[in-house]
C-alpha positions as CSV (number, residue, x, y, z in Angstrom):
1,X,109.1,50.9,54.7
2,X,110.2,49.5,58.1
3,X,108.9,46.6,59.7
4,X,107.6,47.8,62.3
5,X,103.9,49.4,62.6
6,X,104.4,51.5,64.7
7,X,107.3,53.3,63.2
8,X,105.7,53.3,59.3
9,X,102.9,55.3,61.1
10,X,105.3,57.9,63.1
11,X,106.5,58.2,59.8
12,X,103.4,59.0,58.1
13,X,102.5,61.7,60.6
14,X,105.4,63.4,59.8
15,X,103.4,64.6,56.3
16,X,101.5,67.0,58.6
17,X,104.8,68.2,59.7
18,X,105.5,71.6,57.7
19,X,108.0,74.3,58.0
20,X,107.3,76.7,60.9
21,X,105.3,75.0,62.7
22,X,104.5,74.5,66.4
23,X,104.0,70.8,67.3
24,X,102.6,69.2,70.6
25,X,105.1,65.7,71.8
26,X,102.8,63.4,72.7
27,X,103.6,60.5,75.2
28,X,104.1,56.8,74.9
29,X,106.5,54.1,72.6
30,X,104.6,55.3,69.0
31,X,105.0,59.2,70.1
32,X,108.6,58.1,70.8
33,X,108.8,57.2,66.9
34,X,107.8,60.3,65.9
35,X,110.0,62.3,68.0
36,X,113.0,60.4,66.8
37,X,112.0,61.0,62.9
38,X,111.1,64.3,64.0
39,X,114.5,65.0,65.0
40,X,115.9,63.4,62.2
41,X,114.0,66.4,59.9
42,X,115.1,68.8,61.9
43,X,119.0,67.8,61.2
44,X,117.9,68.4,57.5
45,X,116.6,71.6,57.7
46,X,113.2,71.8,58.9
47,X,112.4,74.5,60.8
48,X,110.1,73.9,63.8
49,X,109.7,74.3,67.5
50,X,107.9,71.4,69.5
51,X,105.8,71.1,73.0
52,X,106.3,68.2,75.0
53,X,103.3,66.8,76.9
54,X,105.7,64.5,79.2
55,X,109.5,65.1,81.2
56,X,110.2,61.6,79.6
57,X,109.2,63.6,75.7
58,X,111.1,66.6,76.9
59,X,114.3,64.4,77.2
60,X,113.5,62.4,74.4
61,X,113.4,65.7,72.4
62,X,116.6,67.3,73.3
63,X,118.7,64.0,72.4
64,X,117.5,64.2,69.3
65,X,117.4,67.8,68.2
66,X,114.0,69.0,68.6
67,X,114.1,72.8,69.6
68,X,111.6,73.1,72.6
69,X,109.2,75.5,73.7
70,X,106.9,75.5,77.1
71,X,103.2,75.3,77.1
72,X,103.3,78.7,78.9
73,X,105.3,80.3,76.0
74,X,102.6,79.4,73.5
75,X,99.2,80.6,72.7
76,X,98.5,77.8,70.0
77,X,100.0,74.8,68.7
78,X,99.8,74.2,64.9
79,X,99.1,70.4,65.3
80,X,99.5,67.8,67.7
81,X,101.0,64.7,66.9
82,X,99.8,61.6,69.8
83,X,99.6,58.2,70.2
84,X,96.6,56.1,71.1
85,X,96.1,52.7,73.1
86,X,92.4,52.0,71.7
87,X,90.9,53.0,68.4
88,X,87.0,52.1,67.4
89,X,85.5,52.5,64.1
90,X,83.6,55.7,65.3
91,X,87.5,57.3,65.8
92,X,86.9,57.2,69.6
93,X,90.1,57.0,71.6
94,X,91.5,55.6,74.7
95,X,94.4,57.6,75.8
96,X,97.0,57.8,78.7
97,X,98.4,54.3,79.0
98,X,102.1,56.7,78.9
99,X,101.1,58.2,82.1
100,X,100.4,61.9,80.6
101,X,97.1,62.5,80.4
102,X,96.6,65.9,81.7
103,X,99.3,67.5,80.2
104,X,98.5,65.9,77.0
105,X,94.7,66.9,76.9
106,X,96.4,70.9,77.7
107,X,98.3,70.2,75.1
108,X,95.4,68.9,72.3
109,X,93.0,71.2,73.5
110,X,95.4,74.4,72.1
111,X,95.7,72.8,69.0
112,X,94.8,73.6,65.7
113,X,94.7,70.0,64.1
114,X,95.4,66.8,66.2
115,X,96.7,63.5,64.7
116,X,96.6,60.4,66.5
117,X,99.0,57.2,64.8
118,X,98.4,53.9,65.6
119,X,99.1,51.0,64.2
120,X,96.7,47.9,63.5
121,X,96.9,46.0,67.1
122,X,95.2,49.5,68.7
123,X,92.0,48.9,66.4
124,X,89.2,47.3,67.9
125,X,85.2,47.1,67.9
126,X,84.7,48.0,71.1
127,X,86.9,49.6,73.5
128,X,87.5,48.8,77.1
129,X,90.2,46.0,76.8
130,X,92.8,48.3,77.3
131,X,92.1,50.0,80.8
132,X,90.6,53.2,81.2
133,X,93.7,55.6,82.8
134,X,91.8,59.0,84.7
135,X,94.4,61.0,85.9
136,X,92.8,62.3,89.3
137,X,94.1,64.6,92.3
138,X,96.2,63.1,95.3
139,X,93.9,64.3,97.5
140,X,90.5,62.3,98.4
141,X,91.3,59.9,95.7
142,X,89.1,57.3,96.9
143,X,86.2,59.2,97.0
144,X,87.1,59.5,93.0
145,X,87.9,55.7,92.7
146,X,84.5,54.8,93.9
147,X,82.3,57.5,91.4
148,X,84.5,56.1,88.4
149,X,83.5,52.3,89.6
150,X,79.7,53.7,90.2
151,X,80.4,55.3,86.4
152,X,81.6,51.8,84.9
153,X,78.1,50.3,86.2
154,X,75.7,52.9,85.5
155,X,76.9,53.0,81.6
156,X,76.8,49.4,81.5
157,X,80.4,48.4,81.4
158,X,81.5,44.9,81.9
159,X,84.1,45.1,84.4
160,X,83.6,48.0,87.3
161,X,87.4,47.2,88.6
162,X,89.1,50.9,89.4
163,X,92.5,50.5,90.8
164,X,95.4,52.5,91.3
165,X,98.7,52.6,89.0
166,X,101.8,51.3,90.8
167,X,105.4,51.4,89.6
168,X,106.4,47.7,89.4
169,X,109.9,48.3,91.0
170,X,109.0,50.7,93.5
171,X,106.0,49.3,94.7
172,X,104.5,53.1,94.7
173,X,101.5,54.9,93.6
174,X,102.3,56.1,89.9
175,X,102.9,60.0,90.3
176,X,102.2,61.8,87.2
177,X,104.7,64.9,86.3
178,X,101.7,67.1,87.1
179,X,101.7,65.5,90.9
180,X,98.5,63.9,90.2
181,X,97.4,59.5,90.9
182,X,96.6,57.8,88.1
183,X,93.3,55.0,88.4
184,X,92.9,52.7,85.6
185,X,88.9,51.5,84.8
186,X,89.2,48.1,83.9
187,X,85.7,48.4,82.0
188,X,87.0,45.4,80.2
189,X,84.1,46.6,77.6
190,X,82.7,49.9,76.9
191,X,79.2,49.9,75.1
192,X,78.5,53.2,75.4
193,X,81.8,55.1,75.1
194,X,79.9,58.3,75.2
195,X,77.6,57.9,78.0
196,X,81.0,56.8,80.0
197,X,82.5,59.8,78.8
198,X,79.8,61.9,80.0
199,X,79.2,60.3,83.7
200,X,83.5,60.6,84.0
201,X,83.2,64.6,83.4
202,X,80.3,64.4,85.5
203,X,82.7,64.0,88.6
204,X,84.7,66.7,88.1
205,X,81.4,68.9,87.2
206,X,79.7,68.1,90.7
207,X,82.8,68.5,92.9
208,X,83.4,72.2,90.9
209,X,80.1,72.9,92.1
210,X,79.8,71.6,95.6
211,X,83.0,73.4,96.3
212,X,81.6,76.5,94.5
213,X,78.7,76.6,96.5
214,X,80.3,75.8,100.1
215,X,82.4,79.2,99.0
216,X,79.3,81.3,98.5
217,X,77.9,79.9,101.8
């Protein structure tokens, strides 16, 4: 037993692990943990192929042995192994603090079974400390910011702040590897995770159908 939390629960996942299988890389220092162990099976034998959700997981995985497959050479993923940045007692998430949310929900979604680790400083109550990443399209961004601050109020958050990820050294907007901006909600707390979830899928489900409708037009 290590000790250090974070590893002790990469290394727990690693139960779901079994010969054969197809496992989703997820994104961020605890995903990192796994991959490493992960690797560390595969020099003794095991027999699996993984999917990164990240470049960063890609690279990881090649140092350490992990044979690779693309999302587009899969049709399903055995299980997905991901780290989380929030955990409430109803095992609600907040995800993306490693910058790959997209590709990381692609990945999830094809998944049979999905397991999150995280050790005991991601627990809380409620969540909302952490910030709240939405990975959004370049273009009209804004316009997205100010729905996901008009989101945060209606759902009774406690902080509506949306702002845009920079890179410290660059002094940049954060580019994900899918191209897209990343806005963190600084809800600061969420009372009704749901109801925010809702109202966040809500934007993309109006702009689908006002751009839907100016086509028929």
């Amino acid at each position: 037993m290590s000790n250090d939390p974070k590893l002790n629960a990469a290394i727990a996942a690693l139960d779901f692990i079994e010969d054969g299988m197809i496992v989703g890389l997820g994104t961020g220092s605890t995903s990192a943990h796994f991959v490493r162990q992960l690797g560390e099976r595969v020099k003794q034998g095991l027999k699996v192929k993984g999917v990164p959700t990240s470049e960063a997981t890609r690279n990881l995985a090649e140092q350490h042995g992990v044979p690779l497959l693309g999302i587009s050479q899969v049709t399903a993923i055995d299980v997905d192994v991901d780290g989380a940045d929030e955990v409430d007692p109803q095992f609600r998430l907040i995800k993306g603090g490693g910058g790959a949310l997209l590709r990381e929900k692609i990945v999830a979604a094809a998944s049979k079974q999905m397991v999150v680790i995280a050790d005991s400083s991601k627990w809380v109550e409620t969540l909302g400390a952490f910030p709240l990443p939405v990975e959004v399209t370049r273009f009209g961004f804004s316009l997205t910011q100010a729905r996901i601050q008009e989101a945060l109020r209606a759902t009774g958050c406690s902080g509506d702040e949306v702002a845009l990820r920079i890179a410290g050294k660059s002094n940049e907007p954060v580019i994900t590897d899918g191209g897209n901006y990343i806005l963190d909600a600084h809800a600061l707390r969420i009372p009704d995770a749901d109801a925010l979830g809702a109202a966040l899928k809500g934007i993309a489900a109006r702009a689908n159908r006002h751009s839907w409708n100016q086509r028929r037009r």
